[in-house]
C-alpha positions in Angstrom: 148.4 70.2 -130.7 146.3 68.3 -133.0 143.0 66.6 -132.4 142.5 63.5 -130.2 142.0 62.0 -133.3 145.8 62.1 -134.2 146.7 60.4 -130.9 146.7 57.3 -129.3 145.8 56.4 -126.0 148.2 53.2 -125.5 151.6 53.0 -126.1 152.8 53.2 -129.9 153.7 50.1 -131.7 154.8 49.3 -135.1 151.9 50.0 -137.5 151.2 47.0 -140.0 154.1 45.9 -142.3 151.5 47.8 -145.3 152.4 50.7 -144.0 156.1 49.9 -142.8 156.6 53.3 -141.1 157.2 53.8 -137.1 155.2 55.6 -135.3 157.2 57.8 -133.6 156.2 59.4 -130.1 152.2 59.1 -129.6 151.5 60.8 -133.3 149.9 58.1 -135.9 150.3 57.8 -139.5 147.3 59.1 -141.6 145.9 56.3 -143.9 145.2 57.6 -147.4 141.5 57.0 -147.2 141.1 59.2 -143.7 143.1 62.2 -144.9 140.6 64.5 -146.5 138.6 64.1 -143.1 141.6 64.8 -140.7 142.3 67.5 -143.1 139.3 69.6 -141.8 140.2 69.0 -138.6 143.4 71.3 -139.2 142.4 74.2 -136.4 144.2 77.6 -137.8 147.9 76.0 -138.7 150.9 78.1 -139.2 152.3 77.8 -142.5 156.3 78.2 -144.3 155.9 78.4 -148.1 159.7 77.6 -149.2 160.2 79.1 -152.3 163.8 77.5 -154.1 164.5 79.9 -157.2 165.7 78.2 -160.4 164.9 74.7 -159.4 163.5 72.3 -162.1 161.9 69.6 -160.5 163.8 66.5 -162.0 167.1 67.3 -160.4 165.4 66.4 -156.8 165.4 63.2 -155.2 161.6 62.4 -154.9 161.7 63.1 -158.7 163.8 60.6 -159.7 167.1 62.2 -159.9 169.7 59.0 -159.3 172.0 61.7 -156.5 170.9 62.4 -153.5 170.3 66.1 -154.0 167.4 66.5 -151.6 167.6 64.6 -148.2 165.2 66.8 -146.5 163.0 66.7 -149.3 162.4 63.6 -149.7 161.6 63.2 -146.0 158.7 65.5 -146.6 157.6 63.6 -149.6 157.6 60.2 -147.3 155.1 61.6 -145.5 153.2 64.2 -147.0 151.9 65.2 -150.3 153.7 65.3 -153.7 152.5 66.6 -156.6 154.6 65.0 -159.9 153.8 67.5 -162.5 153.6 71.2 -161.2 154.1 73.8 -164.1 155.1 77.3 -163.8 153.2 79.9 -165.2 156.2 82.1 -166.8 160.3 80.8 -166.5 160.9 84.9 -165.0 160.8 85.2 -161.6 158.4 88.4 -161.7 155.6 87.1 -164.1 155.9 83.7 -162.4 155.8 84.8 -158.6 152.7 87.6 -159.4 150.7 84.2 -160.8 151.4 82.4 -157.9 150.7 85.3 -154.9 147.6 86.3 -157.2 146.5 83.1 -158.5 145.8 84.5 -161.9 147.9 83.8 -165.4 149.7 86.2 -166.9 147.9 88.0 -169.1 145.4 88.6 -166.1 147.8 90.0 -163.9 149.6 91.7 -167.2 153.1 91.8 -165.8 155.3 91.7 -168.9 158.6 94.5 -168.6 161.1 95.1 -166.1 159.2 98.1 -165.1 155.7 96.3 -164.9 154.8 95.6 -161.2 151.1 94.5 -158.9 149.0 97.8 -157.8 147.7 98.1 -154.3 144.5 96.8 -156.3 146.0 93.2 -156.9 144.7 90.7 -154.5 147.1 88.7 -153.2 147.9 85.7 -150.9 150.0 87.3 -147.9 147.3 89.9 -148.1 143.8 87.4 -148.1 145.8 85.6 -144.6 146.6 88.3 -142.9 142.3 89.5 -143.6 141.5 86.2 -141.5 144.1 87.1 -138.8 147.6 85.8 -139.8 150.3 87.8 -138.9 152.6 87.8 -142.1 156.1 87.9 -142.8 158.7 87.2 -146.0 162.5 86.4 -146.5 163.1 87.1 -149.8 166.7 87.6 -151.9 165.4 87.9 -155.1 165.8 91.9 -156.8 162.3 91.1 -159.4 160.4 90.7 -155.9 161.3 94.2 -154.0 159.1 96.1 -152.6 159.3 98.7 -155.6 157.5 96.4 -157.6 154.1 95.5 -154.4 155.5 92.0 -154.2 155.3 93.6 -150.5 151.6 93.8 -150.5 150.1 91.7 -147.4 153.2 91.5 -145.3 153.5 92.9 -141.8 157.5 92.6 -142.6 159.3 91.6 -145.9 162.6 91.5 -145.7 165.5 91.7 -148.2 168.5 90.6 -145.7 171.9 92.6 -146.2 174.3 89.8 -147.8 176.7 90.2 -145.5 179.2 87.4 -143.9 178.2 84.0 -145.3 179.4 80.9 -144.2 183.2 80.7 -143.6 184.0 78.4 -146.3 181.9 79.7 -149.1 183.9 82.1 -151.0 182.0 82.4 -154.4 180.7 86.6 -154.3 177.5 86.8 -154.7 174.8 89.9 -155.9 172.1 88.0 -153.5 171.5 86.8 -150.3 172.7 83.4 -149.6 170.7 80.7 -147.7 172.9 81.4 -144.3 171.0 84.5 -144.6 167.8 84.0 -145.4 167.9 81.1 -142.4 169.0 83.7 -139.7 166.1 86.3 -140.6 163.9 83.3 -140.2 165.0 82.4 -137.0 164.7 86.1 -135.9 161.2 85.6 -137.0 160.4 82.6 -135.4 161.7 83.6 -132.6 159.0 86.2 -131.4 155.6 84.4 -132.3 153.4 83.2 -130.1 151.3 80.3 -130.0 147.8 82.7 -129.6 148.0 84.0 -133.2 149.2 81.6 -137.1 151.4 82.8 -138.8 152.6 83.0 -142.9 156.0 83.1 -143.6 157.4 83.1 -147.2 161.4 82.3 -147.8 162.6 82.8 -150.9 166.4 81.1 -151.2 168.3 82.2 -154.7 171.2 79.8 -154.0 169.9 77.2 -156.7 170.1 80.5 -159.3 173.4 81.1 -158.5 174.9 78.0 -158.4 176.5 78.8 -155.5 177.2 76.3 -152.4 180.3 76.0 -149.2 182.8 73.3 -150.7 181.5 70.5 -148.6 178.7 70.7 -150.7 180.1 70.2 -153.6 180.3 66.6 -154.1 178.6 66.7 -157.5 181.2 67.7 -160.0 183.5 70.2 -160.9 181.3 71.5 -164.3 178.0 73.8 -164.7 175.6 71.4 -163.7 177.5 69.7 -160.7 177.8 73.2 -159.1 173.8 73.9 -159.7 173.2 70.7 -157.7 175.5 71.3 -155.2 174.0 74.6 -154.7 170.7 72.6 -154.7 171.8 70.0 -151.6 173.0 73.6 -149.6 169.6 75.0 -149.4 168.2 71.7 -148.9 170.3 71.8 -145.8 169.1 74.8 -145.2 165.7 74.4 -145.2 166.1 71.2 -142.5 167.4 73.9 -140.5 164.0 75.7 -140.8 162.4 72.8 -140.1 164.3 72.0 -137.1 163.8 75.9 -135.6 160.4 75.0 -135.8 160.4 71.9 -134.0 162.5 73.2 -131.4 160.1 76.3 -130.8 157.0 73.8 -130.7 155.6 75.0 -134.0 156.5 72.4 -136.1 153.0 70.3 -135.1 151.1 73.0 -136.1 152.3 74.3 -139.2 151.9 73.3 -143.3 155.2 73.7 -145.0 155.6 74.1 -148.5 158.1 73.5 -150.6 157.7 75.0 -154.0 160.1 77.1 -157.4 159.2 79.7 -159.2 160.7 77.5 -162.7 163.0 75.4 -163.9 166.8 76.1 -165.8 167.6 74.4 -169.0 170.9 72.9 -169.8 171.1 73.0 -173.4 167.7 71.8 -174.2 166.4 73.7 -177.0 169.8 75.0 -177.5 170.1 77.5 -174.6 170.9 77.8 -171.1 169.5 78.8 -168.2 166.0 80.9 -167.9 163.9 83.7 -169.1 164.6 82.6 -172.6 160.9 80.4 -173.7 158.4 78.5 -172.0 159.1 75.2 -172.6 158.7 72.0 -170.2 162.4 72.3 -169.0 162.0 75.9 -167.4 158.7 75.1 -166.5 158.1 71.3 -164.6 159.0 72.4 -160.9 158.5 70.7 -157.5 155.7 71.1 -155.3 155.8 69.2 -152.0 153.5 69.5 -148.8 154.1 68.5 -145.2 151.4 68.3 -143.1 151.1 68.9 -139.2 150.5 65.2 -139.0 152.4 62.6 -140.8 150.3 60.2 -143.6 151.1 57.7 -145.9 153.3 59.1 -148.8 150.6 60.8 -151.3 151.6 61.3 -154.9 149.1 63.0 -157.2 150.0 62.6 -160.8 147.5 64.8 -162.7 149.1 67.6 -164.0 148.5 71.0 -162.0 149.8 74.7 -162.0 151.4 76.7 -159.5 148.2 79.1 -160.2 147.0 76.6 -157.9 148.9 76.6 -154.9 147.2 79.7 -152.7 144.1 78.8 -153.2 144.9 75.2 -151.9 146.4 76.9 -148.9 144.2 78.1 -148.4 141.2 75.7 -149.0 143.6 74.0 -146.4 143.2 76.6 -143.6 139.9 76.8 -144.1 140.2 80.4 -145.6 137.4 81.3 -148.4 139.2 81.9 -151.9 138.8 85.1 -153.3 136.7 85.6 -156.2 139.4 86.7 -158.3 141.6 83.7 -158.1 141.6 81.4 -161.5 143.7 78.4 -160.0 141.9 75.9 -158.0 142.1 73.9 -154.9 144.4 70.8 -155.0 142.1 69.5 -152.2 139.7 67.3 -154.1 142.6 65.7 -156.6 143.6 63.7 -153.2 140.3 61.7 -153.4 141.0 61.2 -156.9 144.2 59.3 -157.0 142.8 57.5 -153.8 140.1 55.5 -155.8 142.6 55.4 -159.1 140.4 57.6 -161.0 141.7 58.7 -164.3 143.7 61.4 -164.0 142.3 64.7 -164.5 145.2 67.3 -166.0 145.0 70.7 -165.8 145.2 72.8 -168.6 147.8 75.5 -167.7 149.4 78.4 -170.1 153.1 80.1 -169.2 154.3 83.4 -170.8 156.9 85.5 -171.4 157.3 89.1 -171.8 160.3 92.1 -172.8 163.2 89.4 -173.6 165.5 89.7 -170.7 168.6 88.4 -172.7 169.5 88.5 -176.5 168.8 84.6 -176.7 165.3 85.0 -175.1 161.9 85.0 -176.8 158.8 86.8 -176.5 156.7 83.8 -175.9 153.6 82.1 -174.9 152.3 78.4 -174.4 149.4 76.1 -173.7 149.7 72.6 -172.1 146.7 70.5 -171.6 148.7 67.4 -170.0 149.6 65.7 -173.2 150.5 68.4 -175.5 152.7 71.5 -176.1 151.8 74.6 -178.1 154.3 77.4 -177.8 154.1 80.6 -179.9 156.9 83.2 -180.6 154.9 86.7 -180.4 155.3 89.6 -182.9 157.9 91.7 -183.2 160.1 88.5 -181.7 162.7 88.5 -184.0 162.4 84.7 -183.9 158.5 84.7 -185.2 157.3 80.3 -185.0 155.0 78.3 -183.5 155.7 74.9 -182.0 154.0 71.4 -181.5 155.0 68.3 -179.0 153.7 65.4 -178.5 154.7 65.1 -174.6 153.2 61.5 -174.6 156.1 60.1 -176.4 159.1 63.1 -176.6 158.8 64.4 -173.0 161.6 66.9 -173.7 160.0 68.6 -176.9 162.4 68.1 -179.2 160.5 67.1 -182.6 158.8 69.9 -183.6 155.1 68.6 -185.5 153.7 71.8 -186.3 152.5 70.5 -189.9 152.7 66.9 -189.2 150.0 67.0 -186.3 147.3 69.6 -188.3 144.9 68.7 -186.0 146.3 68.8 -182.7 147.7 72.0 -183.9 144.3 73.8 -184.7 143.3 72.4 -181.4 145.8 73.7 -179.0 145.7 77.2 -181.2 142.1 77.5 -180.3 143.0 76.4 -176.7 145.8 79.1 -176.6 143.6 81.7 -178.6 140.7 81.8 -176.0 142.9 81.7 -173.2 144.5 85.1 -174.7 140.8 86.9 -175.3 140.5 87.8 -171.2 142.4 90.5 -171.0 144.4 92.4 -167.8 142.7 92.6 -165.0 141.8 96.7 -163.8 143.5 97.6 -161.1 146.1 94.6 -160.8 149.3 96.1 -163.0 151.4 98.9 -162.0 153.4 100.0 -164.9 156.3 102.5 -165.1 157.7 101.2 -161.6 160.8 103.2 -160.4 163.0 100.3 -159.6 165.0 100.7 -156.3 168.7 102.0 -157.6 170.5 99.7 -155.3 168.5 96.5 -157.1 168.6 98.3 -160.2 172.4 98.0 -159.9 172.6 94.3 -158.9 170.0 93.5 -161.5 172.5 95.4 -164.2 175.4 93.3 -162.7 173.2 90.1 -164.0 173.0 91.3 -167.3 169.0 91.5 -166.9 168.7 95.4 -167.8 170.8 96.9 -170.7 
């Protein structure tokens, strides 16, 4: 239980019509201008990092998207924190999930092949909480993060569940664990922690990726894209369910859940489909949503941030010292910012791609600095180019002004350049990984490995 501060000592009332929320039971809501302070008063917290695979941020409800894809995620957006534009650092799962457990970009942590993988020398989130006495666990369905490759590193349990009997009325086959899945090993989890010791647990639901949902999900259409948002509105459910376990157990006003994606999915922008094939804005703009122990007034911070950023906010919000070797940042101070409507302050954020996963894919990098887009095919792509958008007024990059925009382009070349001069990090990559031969197999059966 929270401070006396998030309490009051006379019966609860409706707050003023400003604020037009309920207070429900004896908790208050947070007022924008008190929430840094009652943010330090945050004693130790449990936290859920929710990780959806494949989920691009505007096909969510607190995005904009006109269907209600994301009930329960919009309820943690009504009172918590939202973040608008959260980029990936890479649009694989591997390069992208090793920037966000190590906080550095890719050509720090130097992940770039199917047989690249993090050393026991890579610092990592799981493994910085459980140094300041978090017990840590992870639920994770997705073959790039097994254990073969030290995505394991930091965990007192990491689990890949057996896929098993899903729900009775889903009948699409699947090479991963479905959400039904992931929820139970959570509850197993849940279900033996105590209240004397935090905990960190880490789901990872690859629903989204497969487009796979139960029928009564599928209210969204019978084509591509109404199945990938049916599939997102199932693990939305799922996820409430998580929630809910944790009420139920008495965690739930305690704990900092996060709902975050590793990137996006394209559908046809650019002229391909799906992921892994550039690093462009569509497989890169992903959600990032935080609900506190206590509810606040709905907080949306629009400056431009990276998931590179998101451990060390965690922990900057558990009052956990960041390691040294992070790059990202706390998210902490941008709350004051868009309190007093101070200009906002983007991040400048690179993605990468490595060994093309698929024939249509290329070896590519790119630099953002809020407003502009500099992506650059790398030698020996067979697809060599570089390419220049002006985000301001083509959001979805299609007008290429490479030698229209000279100057911007020298610019963001000299961004991207010095970015590229640091090089791997010593003692971070693990190359020549023997990959497990039962996800070996299932990552064949995707067509990821020839």
């Amino acid at each position: 239980m929270h401070s006396s501060s998030l309490k009051h000592s006379l019966p609860c009332f409706f707050a003023s019509v400003s604020l037009a929320m309920f207070l429900i039971g004896c908790d208050r809501v947070i007022p924008k201008a008190d929430l840094e302070q009652e943010l330090t008063t945050l004693e130790r917290p449990n936290l859920v990092l929710i990780i959806v695979d494949t989920l691009r941020a505007d096909k969510t409800s607190p995005y904009g998207f006109e269907q209600d894809t994301t009930p329960e995620l919009s309820r943690w957006a009504d009172r918590g924190l939202l973040f608008e534009r959260t980029r990936a650092q890479s649009s694989w799962t591997k390069m992208s999930m090793a920037s966000l457990f190590t906080s550095l970009w890719p050509n720090s942590h130097g992940i770039r092949l199917a047989t690249d993988g993090l050393s026991d020398g890579a610092t990592t989130l799981a493994e910085t909480l459980k140094q300041a006495g978090y017990r840590t666990f992870a639920v994770q369905s997705n073959g790039w993060l097994d254990q073969s490759f030290g995505f394991q590193q930091g965990f007192d349990r990491y689990v890949f569940p057996k896929s098993g009997k899903v729900s009775e009325s889903l009948s699409t086959g699947s090479v991963w664990p479905h959400a039904d899945r992931i929820y139970e090993e959570a509850v197993r989890i849940i279900d033996v922690q105590t209240k004397e010791e935090p905990f960190f647990l880490y789901l990872h639901f690859m629903d989204v990726h497969q487009f796979a949902a139960p029928p009564e999900f599928k209210t969204f259409g019978m084509d591509t894209e109404g199945s990938y948002l049916a599939s997102i509105r199932w693990t939305d459910d799922a996820i409430e369910r998580v929630r809910k376990k944790l009420s139920r157990e008495g965690f739930l006003d305690n704990t900092v859940m996060v709902f975050a994606s590793d990137h996006g999915e394209t559908f046809g922008e650019h002229r391909v489909n799906g992921h892994a094939r550039n690093v462009l804005t569509p497989v890169l703009h992903v959600p990032l949503v935080i609900r506190l122990p206590f509810p606040t007034e709905p907080v949306r911070i629009s400056s431009q941030i990276r998931n590179l950023d998101i451990a060390p906010t965690l922990l900057d919000l558990l009052g956990i010292e960041i390691p040294e070797s992070f790059q990202g940042e706390s998210l902490i101070p941008l709350i004051e910012m868009e309190r007093l409507s101070e200009s906002k302050t983007d991040r400048v954020t690179f993605a990468a791609l490595g060994q093309p996963l698929f024939q249509d894919a290329s070896i590519q990098i790119s630099a953002n600095d809020g407003d502009w887009t500099l992506a650059r095919n790398v030698k020996p792509d067979p697809k060599p180019g570089e390419f220049l958008f002006d985000r301001k007024v083509d959001p979805i990059e299609n007008v290429n002004l490479i030698e229209l925009e000279k100057n911007q382009a020298e610019r963001m070349r000299a961004l991207l350049d010095s970015h590229l001069d640091e090089k791997t990090r010593e003692g971070v990559l693990d190359s020549d990984v023997t990959i497990d031969p039962e996800i070996e197999k299932r990552l064949r059966a995707l067509g990821y490995l020839e």
